[in-house]
N, C-alpha and C positions, 0 to 999 in steps of 0.2 A: 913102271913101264905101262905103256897105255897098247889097251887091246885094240886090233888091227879089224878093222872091218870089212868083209867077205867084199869084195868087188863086185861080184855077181849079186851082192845084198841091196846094191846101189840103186837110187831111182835116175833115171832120165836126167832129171833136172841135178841132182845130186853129181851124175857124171861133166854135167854140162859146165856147172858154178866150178869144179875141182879143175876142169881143162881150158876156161875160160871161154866159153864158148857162149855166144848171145842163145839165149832164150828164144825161141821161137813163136812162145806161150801169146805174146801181145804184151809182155811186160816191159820189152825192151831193154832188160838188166844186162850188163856187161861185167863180168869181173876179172882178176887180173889174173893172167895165162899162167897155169904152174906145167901143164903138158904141154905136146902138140898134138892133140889129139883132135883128128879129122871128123866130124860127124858129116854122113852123106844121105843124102834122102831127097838127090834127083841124079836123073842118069848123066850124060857124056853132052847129049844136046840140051840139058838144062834141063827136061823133062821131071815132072817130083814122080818119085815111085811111091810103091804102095809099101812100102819098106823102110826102116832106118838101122846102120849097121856102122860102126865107129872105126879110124883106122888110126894106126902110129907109124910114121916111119921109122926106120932105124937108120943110125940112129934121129934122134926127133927133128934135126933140126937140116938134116937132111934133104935140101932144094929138088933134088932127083926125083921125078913123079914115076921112076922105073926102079926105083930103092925098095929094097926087103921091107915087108913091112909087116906090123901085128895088125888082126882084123878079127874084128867080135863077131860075137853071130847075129842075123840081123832080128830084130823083134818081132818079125812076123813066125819066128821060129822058135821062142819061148815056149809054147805050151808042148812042141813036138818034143823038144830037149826035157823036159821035166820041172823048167825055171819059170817064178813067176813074175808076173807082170815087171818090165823095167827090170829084170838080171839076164846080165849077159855073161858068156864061156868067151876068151881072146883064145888064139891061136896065130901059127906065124902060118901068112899068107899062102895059101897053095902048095902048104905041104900034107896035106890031110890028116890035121889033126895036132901034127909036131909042137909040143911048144904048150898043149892045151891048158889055160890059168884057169880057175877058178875063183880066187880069192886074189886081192889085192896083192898081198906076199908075195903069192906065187908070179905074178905079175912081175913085182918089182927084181924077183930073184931070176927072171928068163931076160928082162930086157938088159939087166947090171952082166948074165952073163952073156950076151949076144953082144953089147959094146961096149961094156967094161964101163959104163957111165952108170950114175947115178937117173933112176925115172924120171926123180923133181928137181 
């Protein structure tokens, strides 16, 4: 059995490669989607905020932009929370705190039991 790596251990780019999500970096890499997971880092008018903070719908595939959903904390708020650079705490959206993952696991064991699906 192969040891599970802390979710909150993950870099940026680590999160970005595992959800397929393009690189922002200038490298232009794309890989192929194992999540849905939203990365955000501009407001409603398109505007880029000072911020980046990652979301999932539930479940992922989920077309409803009004759907429950999981949301990290955003990285300007790592050093408040205790985590460093590039780890992030999920929680289910707007319940203050409900839901709170740390590690990858605990992740995979809140979204399996909020839709009965598998994460990946």
């Amino acid at each position: 059995m192969t040891e599970l790596q802390k979710y909150d251990s993950l870099s940026k780019e680590e999160i970005m490669r595992m959800t397929g999500q393009e690189d922002d970096s200038g490298s232009g890499s794309l890989v192929l989607p194992k999540l849905a997971i939203n990365r955000v880092g501009e407001d409603d008018d398109g505007n880029p905020l000072s911020y980046t903070y990652y979301t999932l719908p539930l479940p992922k595939d989920n077309p409803d932009e009004r759907a429950p959903c999981l949301i990290s904390c955003a990285d300007d708020e790592q050093e408040e929370l205790g985590l460093e650079k590039d780890e992030f705490v999920v929680e289910i959206h707007e319940l203050n705190g409900l839901g709170l993952c740390k590690t990858e696991e605990e992740l995979a064991i809140l979204y399996r039991s909020l839709t009965n699906e598998d994460i990946e």
